[in-house]
N, C-alpha and C positions, 0 to 999 in steps of 0.2 A: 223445046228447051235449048238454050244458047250450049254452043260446045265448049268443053276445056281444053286451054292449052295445055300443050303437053310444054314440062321444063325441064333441065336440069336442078336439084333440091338444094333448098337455101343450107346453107352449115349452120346446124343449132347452134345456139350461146351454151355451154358446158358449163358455164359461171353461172348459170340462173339455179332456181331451187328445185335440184331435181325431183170412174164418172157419176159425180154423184154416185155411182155403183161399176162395179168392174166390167169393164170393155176387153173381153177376148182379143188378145192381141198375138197374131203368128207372120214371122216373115221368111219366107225361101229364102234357104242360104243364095240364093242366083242374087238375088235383090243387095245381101250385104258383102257379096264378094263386086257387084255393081258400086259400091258406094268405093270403094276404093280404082276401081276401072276408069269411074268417073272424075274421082278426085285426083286426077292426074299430075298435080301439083302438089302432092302430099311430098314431106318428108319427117326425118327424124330416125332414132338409132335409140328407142326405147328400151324396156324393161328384155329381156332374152323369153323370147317364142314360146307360149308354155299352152296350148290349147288345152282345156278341160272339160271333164263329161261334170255332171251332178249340178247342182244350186249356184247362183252368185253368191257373191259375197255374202255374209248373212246378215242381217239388219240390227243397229242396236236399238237399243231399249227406247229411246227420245225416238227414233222409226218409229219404231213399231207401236209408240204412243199417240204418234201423231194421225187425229184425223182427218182422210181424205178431204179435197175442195171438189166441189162443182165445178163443172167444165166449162173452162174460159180458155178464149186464145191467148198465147201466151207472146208476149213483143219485144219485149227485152232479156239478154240472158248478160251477168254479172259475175268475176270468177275472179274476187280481190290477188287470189294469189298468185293468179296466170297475167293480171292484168288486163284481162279479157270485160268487155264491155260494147257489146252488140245490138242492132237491130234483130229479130227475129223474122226472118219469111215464112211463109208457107211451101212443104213441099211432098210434092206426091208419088205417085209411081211413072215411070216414061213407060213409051209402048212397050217398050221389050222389058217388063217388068221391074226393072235396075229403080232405085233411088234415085229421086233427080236431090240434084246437087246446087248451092248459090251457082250463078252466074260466075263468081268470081270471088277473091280471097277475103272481100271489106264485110262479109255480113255473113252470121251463122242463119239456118235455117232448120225449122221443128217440122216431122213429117204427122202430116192432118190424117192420117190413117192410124195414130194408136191415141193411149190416151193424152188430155193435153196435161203440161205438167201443173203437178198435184192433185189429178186424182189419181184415184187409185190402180196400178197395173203399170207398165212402160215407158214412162213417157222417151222421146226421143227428138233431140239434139243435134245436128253433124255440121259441118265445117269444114274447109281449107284449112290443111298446116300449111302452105306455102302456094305462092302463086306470081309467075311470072317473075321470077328471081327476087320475092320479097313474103315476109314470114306471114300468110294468113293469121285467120282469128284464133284457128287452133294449133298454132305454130308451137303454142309449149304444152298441150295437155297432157302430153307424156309428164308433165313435171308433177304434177297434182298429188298429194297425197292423203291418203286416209286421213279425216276432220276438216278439210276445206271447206269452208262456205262455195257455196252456188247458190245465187241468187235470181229467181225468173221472175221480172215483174207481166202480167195478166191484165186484159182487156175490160175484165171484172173492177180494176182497183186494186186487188188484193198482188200482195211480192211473195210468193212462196219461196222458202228457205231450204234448202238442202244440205244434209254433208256427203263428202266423197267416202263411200265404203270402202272402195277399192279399184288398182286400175291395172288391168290387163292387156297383155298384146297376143293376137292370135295370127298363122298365115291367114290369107285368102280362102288358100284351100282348104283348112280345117275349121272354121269359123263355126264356134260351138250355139249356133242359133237357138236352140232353145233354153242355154244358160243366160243368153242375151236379153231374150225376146219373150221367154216365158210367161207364162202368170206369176205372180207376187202374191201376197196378200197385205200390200202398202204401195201408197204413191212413191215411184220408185222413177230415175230418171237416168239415160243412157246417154254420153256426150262420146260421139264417135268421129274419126279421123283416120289417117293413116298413116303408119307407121315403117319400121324395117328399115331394108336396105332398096336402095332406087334399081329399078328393073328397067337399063335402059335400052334395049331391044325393047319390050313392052310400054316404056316411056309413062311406065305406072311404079308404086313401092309395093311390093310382096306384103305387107300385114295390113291392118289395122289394130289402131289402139280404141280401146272402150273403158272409160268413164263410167262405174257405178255407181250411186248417190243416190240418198234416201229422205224424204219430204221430214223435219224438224218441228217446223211452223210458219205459220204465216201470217203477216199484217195487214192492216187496210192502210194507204194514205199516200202519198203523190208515188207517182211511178220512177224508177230508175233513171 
């Protein structure tokens, strides 16, 4: 996997708006404290540090209505309110377990180790807030707020629909992984980045931010 640079973090805009059946899905906290080790270009000054034990966010009614899709890659991911409009890659685990991460800030990337989004259980999203003194894809997710659309269009045809339940910042070191990472019981989907304050001895940012969103519905008919 290509390396990251390491950078000083861009200054957010302050003006902007702040499987077919279930696929067991578990990640080592090593892997999601890696996703920010790697995303060395991470910044932003999110919601204030709040790690929690118990459930996500809890799913409303249009969730918990909506039924799972069959598993398709998924290519494009849509976030009208972030502005966000990406390629999707594939991505897996590097040898030393950690999250591989895009190459670089122009394109998010889905990890092919949980479920893909819209079916039922995890799905997972991550991204660059920043890269090489310029705002990556996930430069505003800290903004998102509960009812967002999220839109992933799929290799099947089909654009599954999302909204944001809610969005959280944890450190590195308390990364409440099985609130994350858990079982559900609904197509559920994680858009992850990093957050805090820039560690620049470590030339990494002390948090990550996480994205909860829950599958709505979906269409068939041209892609994103």
């Amino acid at each position: 996997m290509p390396s990251d640079r390491s950078t000083e973090p861009v200054t957010p805009d302050v003006g902007g708006r702040s499987p077919g059946g279930l696929r067991t899905f578990r990640l080592l906290g090593v892997v999601v404290s890696g996703v920010c080790l790697l995303l060395a270009c991470c910044s932003g000054t999110a919601t204030t540090p709040d790690p929690r034990a118990g459930p996500p966010p809890a799913a409303t009614t249009d969730v918990l209505a909506a039924a799972p899709l069959a598993a398709a890659a998924p290519v494009r991911v849509r976030i009208p309110a972030i502005e966000v409009d990406s390629a999707l890659i594939g991505l897996g685990l590097a040898a030393d377990g950690t999250l591989q991460v895009p190459a670089d800030g122009s394109v998010a990337g889905w990890f092919t180790g949980a479920p893909t989004p819209g079916e039922r259980g995890p799905a997972v999203i991550a991204a660059h807030v920043d890269w090489n003194h310029a705002p990556g894809v996930f430069f505003r997710l800290r903004d998102l707020e509960p009812g967002d659309d999220v839109s992933v269009a799929r290799a099947d045809g089909t654009t599954a629909r999302f909204v944001v339940l809610g969005v959280e910042q944890y450190p590195k070191g308390a990364f409440p992984t099985e609130r994350v990472y858990g079982d559900i019981d609904h197509a559920g989907l994680r858009l992850i980045t990093c957050g805090g304050s820039f560690d620049r001895a470590a030339r990494s940012y002390r948090d990550n931010v996480v994205v909860y969103a829950g599958l709505v519905e979906s269409t068939v008919g041209p892609q994103l």
